[in-house]
N, C-alpha and C positions, 0 to 999 in steps of 0.2 A: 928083472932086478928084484932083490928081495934080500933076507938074512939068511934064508934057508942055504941047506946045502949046497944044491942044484943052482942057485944063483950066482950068474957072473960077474956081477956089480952089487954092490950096495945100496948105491945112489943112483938119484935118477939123471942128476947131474952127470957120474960118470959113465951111467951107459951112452949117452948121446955125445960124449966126447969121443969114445972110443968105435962110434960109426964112424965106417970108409965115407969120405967125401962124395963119393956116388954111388950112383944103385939104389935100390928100394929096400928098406930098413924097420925090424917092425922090435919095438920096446914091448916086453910085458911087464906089468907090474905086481908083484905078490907080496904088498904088503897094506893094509887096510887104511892108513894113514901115515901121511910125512905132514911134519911142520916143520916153519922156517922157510919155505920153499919160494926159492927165484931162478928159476929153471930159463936160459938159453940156449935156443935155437938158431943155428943159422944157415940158410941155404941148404935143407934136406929134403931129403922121399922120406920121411919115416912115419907110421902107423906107434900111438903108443897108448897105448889098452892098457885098464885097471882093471882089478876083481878077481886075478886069481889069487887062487888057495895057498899054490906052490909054486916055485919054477917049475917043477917038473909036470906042471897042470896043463891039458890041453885045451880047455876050454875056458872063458871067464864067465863065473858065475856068480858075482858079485862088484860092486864099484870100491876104487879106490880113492879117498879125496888128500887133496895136495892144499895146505892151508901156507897161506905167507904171514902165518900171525908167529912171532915169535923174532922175526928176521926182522933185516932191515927196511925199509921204506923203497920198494919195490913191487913191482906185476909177480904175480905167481908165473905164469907161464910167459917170457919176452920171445916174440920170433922177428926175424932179420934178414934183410939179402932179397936175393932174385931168382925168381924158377922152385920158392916150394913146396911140397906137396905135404901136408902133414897132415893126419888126421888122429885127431884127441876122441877117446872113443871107451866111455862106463869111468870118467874118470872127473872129481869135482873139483871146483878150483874155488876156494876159499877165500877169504879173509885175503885179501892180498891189500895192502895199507902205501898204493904211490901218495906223493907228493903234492899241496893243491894246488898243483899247476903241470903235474905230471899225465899221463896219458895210460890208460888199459889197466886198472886194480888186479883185475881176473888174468884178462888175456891182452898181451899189449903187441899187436902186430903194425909192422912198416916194411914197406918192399912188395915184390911183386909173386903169384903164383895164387894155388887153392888151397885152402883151408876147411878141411869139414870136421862139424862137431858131431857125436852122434850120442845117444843117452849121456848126455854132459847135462852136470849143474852147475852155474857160475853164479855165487850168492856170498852176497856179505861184504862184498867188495868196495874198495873206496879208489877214487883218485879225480883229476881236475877235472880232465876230459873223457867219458868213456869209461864210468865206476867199474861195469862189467867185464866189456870189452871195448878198445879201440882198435879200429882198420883202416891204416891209413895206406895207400897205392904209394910205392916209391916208385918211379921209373917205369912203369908200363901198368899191365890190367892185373889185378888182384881177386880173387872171388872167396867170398864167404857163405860158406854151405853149411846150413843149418838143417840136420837130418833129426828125425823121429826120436821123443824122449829128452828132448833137449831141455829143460827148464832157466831162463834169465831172471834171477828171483831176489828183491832186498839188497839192489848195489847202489849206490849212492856217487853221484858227482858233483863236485865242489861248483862246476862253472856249467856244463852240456852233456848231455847223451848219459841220462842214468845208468839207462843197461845197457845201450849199443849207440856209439858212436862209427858211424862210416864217414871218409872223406877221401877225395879224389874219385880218381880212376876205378873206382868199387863198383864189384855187380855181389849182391847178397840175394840170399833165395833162402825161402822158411816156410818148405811143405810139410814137414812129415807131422806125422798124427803124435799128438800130446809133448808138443812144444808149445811154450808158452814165454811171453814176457809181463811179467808180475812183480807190480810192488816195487817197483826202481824209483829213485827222485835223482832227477835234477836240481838244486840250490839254486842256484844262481846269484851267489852270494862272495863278496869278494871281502876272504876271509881277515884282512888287513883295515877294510876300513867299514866292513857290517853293512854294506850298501849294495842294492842289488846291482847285479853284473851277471849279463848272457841268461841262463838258467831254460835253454831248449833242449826240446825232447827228453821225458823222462822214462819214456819207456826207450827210444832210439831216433836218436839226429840224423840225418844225411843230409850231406852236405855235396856242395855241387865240382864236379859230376857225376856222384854215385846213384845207384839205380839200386833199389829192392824192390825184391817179389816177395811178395806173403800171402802162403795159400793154406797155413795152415789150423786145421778147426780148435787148434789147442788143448787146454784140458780145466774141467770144471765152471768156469764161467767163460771161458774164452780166450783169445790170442794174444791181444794187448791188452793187459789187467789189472787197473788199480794202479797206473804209473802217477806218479805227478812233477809237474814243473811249472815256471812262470808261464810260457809260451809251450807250446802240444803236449799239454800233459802224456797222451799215448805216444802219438809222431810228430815230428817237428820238422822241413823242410827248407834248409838255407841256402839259399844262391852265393851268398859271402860276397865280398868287394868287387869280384871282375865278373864279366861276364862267364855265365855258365848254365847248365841245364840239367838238373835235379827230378827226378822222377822215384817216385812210392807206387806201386801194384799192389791193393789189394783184392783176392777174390777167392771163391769155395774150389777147396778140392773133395769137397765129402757134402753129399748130395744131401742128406739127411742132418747135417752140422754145418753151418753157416761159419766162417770165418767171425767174429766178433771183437769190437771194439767196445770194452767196459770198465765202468764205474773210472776210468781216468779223471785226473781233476787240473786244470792251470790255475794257477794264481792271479794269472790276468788274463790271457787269453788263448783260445784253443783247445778246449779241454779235451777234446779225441785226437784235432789234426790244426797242426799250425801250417800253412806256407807262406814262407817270406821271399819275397823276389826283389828286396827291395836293394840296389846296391847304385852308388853314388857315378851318375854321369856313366852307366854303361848299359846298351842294350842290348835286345835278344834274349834276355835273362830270362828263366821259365822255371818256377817249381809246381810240378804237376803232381797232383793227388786224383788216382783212378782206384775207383772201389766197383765192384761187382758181387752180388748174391750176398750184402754185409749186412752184420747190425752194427749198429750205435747206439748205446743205451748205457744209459745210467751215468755220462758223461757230465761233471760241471767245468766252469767258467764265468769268469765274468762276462766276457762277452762273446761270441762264437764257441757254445757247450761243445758242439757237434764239432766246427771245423769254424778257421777264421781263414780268407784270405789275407793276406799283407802286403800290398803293393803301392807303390807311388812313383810310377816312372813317368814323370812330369815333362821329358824331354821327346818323348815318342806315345804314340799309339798302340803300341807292343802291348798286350795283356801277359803279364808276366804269372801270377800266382792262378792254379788254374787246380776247379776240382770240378771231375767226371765221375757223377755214379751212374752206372748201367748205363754208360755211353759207348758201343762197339763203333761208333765211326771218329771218334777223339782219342779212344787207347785201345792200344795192341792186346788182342786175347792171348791170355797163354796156353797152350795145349795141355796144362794139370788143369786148368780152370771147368769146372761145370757148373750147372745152372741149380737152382735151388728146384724141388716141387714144387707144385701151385700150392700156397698155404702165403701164412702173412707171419712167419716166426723170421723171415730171412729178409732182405732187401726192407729192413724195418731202421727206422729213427724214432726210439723211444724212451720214452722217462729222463732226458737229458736236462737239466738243469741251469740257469744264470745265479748264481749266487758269488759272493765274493770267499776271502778265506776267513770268514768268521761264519761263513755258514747263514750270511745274510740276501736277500732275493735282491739282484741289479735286474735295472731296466735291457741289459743284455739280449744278444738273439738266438734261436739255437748254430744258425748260419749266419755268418756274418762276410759279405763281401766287399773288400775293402777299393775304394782309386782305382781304375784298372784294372779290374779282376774280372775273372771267368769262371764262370759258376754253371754246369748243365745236372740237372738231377731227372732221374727216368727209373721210372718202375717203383716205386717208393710207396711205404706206408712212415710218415708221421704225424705219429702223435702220443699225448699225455708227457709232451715238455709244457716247462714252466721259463717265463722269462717275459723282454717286452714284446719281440715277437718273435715268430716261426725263422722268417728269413728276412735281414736289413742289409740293403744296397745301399755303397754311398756313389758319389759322382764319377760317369763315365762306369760303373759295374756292369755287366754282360750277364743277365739270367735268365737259361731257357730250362722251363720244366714240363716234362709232360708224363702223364698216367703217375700222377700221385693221389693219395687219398692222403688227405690231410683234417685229422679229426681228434678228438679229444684235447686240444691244447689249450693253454689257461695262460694268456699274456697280456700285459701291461698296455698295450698298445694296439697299430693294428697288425694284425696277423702278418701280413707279409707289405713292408716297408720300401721302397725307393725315392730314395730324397730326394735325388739332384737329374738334373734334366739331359744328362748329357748319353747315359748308356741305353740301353734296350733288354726290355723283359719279353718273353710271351709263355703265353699258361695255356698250354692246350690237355684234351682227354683224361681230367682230376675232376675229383669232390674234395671241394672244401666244405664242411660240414659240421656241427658239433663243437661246435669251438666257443671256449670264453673268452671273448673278445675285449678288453677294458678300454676300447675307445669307439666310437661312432663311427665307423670304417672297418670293412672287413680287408678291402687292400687300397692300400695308399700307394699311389705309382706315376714317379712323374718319368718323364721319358719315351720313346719309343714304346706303345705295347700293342701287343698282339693277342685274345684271346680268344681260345676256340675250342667246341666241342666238350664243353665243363660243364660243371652243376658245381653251384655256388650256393648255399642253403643256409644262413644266417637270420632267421628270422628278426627284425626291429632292427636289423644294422643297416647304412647304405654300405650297398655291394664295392663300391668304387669311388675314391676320391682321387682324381685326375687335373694333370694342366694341359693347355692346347694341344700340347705334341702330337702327333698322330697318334689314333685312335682305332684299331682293327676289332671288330668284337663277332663273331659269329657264331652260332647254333650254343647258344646260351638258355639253362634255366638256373631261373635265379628267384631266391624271395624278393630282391628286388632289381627291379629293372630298370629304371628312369636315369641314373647314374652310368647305365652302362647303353644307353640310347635308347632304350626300349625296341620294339619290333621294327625292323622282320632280325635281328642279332638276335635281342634276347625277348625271353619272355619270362612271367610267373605261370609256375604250375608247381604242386605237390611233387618232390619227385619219384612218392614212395621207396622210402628204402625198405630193408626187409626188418631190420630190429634196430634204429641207432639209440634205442637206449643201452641196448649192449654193447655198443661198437660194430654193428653189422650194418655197414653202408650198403650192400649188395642191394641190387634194386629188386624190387617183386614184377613178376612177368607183366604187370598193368601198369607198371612205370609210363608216364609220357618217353621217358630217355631214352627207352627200348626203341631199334631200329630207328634212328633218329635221321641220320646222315647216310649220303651216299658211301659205297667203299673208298675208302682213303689209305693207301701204299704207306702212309707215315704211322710210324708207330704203330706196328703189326701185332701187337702182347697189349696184355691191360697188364692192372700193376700185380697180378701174382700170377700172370706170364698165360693168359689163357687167350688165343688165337681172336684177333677181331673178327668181323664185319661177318660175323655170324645173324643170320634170320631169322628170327624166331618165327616165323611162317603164320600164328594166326592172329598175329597181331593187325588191325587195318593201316595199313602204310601206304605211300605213294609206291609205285612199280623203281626198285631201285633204290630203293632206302633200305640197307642192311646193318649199319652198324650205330652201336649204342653208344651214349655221348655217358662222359662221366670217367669216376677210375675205372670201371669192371664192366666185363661182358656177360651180357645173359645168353647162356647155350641149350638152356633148357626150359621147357615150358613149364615141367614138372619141380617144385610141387607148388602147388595152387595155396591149400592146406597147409601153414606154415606151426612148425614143432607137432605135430600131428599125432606122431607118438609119445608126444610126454616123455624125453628120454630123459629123465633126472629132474622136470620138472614143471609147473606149468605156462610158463615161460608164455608171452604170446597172447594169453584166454585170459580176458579182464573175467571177472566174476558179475553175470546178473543177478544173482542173490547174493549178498555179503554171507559169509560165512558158510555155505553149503558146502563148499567145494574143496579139497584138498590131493596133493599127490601123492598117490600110496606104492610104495617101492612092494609089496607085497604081491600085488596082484598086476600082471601081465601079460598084453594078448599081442604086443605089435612092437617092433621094435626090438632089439638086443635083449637079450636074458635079464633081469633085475632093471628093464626101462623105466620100468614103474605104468599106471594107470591115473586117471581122473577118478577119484570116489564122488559121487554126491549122495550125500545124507543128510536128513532132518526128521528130529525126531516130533511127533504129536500132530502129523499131516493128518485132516479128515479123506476120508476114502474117496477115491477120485480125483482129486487136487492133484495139479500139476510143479512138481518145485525145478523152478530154473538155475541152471549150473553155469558150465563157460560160456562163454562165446567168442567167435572169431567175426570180423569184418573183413569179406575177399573182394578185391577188385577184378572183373571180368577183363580180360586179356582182349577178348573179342566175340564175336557174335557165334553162336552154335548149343551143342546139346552135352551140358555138365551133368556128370554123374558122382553122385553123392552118396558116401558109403561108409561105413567103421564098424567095431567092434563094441557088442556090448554084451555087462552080464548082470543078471540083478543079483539078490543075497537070496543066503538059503530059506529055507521052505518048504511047503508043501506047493502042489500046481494052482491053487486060490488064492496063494497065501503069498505070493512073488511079486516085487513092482515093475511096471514099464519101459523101459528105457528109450527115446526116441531120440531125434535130430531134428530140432526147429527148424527149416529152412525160409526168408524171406528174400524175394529176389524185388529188385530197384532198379529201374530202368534209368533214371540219373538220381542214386542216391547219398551222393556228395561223398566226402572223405570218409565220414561216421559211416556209411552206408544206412542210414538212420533219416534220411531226409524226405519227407513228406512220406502217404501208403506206400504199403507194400504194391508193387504190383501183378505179385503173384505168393504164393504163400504155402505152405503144410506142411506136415510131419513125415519123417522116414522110419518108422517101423526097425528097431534094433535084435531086440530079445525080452525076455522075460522067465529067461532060464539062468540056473543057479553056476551054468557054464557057459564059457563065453562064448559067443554065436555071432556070424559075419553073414548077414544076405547072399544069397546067391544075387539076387539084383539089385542093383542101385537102383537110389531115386534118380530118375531122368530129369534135366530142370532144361528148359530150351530159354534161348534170347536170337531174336531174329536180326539181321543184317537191320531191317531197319527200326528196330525199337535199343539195339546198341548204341550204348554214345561210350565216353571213356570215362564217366561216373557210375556205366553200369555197375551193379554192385550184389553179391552175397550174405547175406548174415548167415550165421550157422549158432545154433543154442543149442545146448546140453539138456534134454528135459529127462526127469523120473518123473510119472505120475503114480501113486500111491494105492496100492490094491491090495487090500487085504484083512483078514476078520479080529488078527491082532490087537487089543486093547492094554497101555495106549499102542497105536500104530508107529513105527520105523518107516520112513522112506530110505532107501539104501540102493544104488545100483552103481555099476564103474564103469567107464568107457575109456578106449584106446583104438589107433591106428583108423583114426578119420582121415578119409584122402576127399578131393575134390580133382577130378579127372576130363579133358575133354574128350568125349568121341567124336568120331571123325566122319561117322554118318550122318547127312544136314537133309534127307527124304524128306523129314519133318515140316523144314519150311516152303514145301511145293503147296498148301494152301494157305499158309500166310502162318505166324506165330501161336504156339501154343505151348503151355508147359504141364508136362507131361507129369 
């Protein structure tokens, strides 16, 4: 259809009259914009494509948008009937202005058959229920397919479902690449008397018993983006009056782009994901939220940022409102779904927020499980939310989590909350860690609990305030332990992480946590998906103890020597001389192109004088012969005129955290260079520790020395080091007459 010659309609309205009732039917459209537009469909096969040029155009190479501003108080596009098949495809659906109590602004579909969109934009849309689109099931199953390019952007609804409202007999699905839902609101305002009313899902409602899949990576920040509403600012889950069973899938179909839930906001509660199962005297009710390979981030709420359940089925046992992340034995994989890399940008909950709508901080949680609810979280990095705490259970709540790393958060309260005595928690294979805690408790938990296999690391807090209930606690370390029974459960130890001032919980191969427990079949991944019950082989362990307690596994012995290369910085190497030492992006021996180097320089050294640079503190993994080695070069010169460059080494047979604690017990310098080019040993320094002068404070220092050589007046000390490693070999000859270091 178009004005052109070639064109057999005008309107879009009359080409779709003048389709045969049956058959498969394809509209083009060749004109760049129509307004006024309230287009009916009823009961067809028809494909109707925007963007061309011409009618006589074979290709479309541009969109065409269809606005309802102008016309009456109507859907831009209404479809109707039973059996069909229509696909809207490069064409936008504007401004469409229903009624505030009318249904679908954009797209207003009722009855049964498939509907796919495909580079559609539905934006700017208003109406009661379903601003963007509404899909309601008449008389049998409905499906709405949400294909590649699709944007749901800036549609508004008076009462529910900013951008997409589903209800009934609905299956939705939203794979393809750079579809998004952005910027939609739900009100929930009843425009008669200014008082809130409804106001769910403002990115998209379902309601029970519709079903979506969302596998899509979106576009720019993400897949649900920037919605808001009262209740699931992103998704909102309603079971509605009678019995029914509502189910949301989200999970990655793009191994390198995570599926994402962002910056959404509720007004009261839910600010990523609402479920409500909550409906009057009927059971069996289930709204279930399954996420796989997700983020959550930058989500607020008053109360549940992340996700709230909502239940209260007071007459049964039934857990009605229910959310699974990286649960495969609670939700169905779908065959687009794949796994993220091992990295921490995926399967993360971060920077989510409790704030009210004035942008004020509540006592809120970022999880909130409400009466009856069921709560499983697995694989998980949270952290750097703000609120009162990470996760609050109330009575009768159900929460099992395990392989989280839960670090950086700053809450009101304590960390992870369960009030009432009625439900069951347990925490197994996590670090909680790094957390600002604003109460004397790092978990408050009455109830049923179980914990195992964790590192709990709160310094000055108690680990646990508990009631009678039963009490499980094993292969526990914790800063404190007396709250959580103390030994043989738990104990204090350091757990060495590798950097937690940067957020790197990973453990250093001399962790106690390392090979901790036997193999254990449950929960086979740590939490950025890397294989357990791996051995680290020179660690001393009991015969049989292979896997490491906490979020993460260590598979590697390597590296000893942590930031070793300086790659951007010195990260790691406190300074023994204030001021000597800086990183210089100039000069490079180890590591990637522009890694940078360690300079040390001072200037007005007397000749011979030694000036000390970094240092590192290494914990020995275990008993054997370390080899010590890096790169060094001094500054230019003549061959008299060049400084020294070495590596302090001090070895401690138990020299506590610092590695600083009482003599050395063995001691010397490693020989670098004293050339104006950088030069690497052919041999390391050999350092041995025998089986039995090892304990698990044995201990490393490693120092940066220049000593100062030259006829120079004043004199410069100047030299640069890079690509220090700390190695074990694997031949132990050495200790056939008892310890020595070599």
């Amino acid at each position: 259809m178009g004005s052109d010659a070639g064109c057999t309609h005008q309107t879009l309205d009359a080409a779709i009259a003048a389709l045969p009732a049956s058959g498969q039917h394809e509209v083009r459209i060749a004109i760049p914009s129509l307004s006024a537009q309230a287009v009916h469909i009823t009961s067809r096969d028809v494909t109707i494509r925007g963007g061309y040029s011409s009618c006589s155009a074979s290709e479309s190479i541009g969109f065409t948008t269809l606005s309802g501003q102008g016309g009456g108080q109507d859907s831009v596009i209404t479809i109707r009937g039973s059996g069909n098949d229509v696909i809207l495809e490069r064409v936008n659906l504007i401004r469409g202005d229903e009624v505030n109590d009318g249904y679908g602004g954009g797209l207003d579909f009722k009855g049964t058959g498939l509907i796919t969109l495909r580079d559609m934009g539905i934006s700017q849309n208003f109406a009661g229920y379903g601003g963007g689109i509404s899909f309601i099931s008449d008389g049998g199953l409905a499906d709405l397919r949400i294909e590649s390019g699709t944007v749901i952007q800036l549609n508004t609804a008076q009462y529910s479902g900013g951008g997409i409202r589903l209800e009934g007999n609905v299956y939705m699905t939203m794979f393809g690449a750079g579809s998004t839902i952005l910027g939609n609101e739900a009100r929930g305002l009843n425009p008669n008397t200014n008082q809130p009313q409804y106001g769910y899902g403002g990115g998209i409602q379902v309601l029970a018993p519709a079903i979506a899949d969302i596998g899509s990576p979106g576009i720019g920040n993400g897949t649900i983006v920037a919605n808001t509403a009262r209740y699931g600012g992103g998704i909102a889950l309603n079971v509605g009056d009678s019995d029914g069973y509502v189910q949301v899938n989200v999970f990655s179909t793009d191994r390198a782009q995570p599926t994402r839930l962002y910056g959404n906001r509720a007004t009261n509660t839910g600010g990523a994901v609402y479920a409500d199962a909550r409906a009057d005297f009927a059971t069996g009710n289930e709204a279930r939220f399954c996420a796989f390979d997700t983020r959550f981030d930058g989500n607020i709420a008053q109360e549940g940022s992340v996700i709230y359940l909502d239940t209260d089925n007071f007459l049964t046992d039934y857990f009605g409102a229910r959310a699974h992340l990286n649960n495969d034995n609670l939700c169905d994989s779908h065959p687009l779904r794949v796994r993220c890399g091992p990295n921490d940008q995926c399967n993360t909950i971060e920077g989510n927020r409790a704030e009210d709508a004035n942008g004020q901080a509540t006592s809120g949680a970022a999880i909130t499980v409400q009466n009856d609810a069921f709560l499983t979280l697995g694989q998980l990095i949270i952290r750097n939310n703000n609120g009162g705490h990470v996760i609050h259970g109330f009575d009768d709540a159900y929460t099992f989590m395990n392989s989280l790393l839960v670090v950086g958060n700053s809450t009101t309260s304590d960390l992870v909350r369960i009030q009432d005595d009625g439900g069951s928690t347990d925490l197994s294979d996590s670090t909680l860690a790094g957390n600002s805690i604003g109460s004397g408790n790092v978990l408050s938990i009455n109830g049923y609990l179980d914990i195992s296999r964790s590192i709990i690391w709160q310094p000055g807090l108690t680990t646990l305030a508990h009631n009678s209930e039963p009490l499980l606690v094993e292969n526990i370390i914790a800063s404190e332990s007396d709250s959580l029974g103390g030994l043989p459960g738990a104990r204090v130890a350091f757990p060495r992480f590798v950097d937690p001032d940067h957020g790197d919980f990973q453990l250093r191969a001399a962790s106690p946590a390392i090979d901790y427990v036997d193999p254990v079949n449950q929960n086979p991944w740590d939490v950025i998906g890397v294989p357990r019950n791996h051995r680290l082989g020179v660690v001393p362990r009991e015969v049989g103890l292979v896997r490491d307690i906490g979020a993460y596994e260590r598979t590697s012995l390597l590296p000893l020597v942590l930031n070793g290369d300086f790659d951007a910085d010195s990260n790691l190497w406190p300074a023994t001389t204030a001021g000597v030492s800086s990183w210089d992006s100039t000069q490079n021996a180890s590591g990637p192109s522009g890694s940078g180097s360690i300079k040390v320089t001072q200037a007005g050294t007397p000749n011979q004088q030694r000036v000390y640079g970094l240092n590192q503190c290494i914990h020995l993994p275990g008993p054997g012969i370390y080899a010590l080695n890096g790169w060094g070069r001094a500054g230019s010169g003549g061959v008299g005129n060049r400084d020294y460059l070495y590596l302090n080494w001090e070895l401690r047979h138990d020299g506590g955290e610092g590695c600083s604690s009482g003599p050395a017990d063995a001691s010397g310098d490693h020989f670098l260079s004293n050339s104006s080019n950088w030069q690497h040993p052919v041999n390391p320094k050999l350092i041995a520790i025998s089986d039995a002068d090892w304990t698990s404070n044995s201990s490393l220092s490693i120092t940066q020395v220049v000593t100062e050589f030259g006829i120079t007046n004043p004199p410069t000390t100047i030299g640069w080091f890079d690509g220090i490693t700390l190695e074990l070999e694997v031949d132990d000859t050495i200790f056939k007459d008892g310890f020595e270091a070599l």
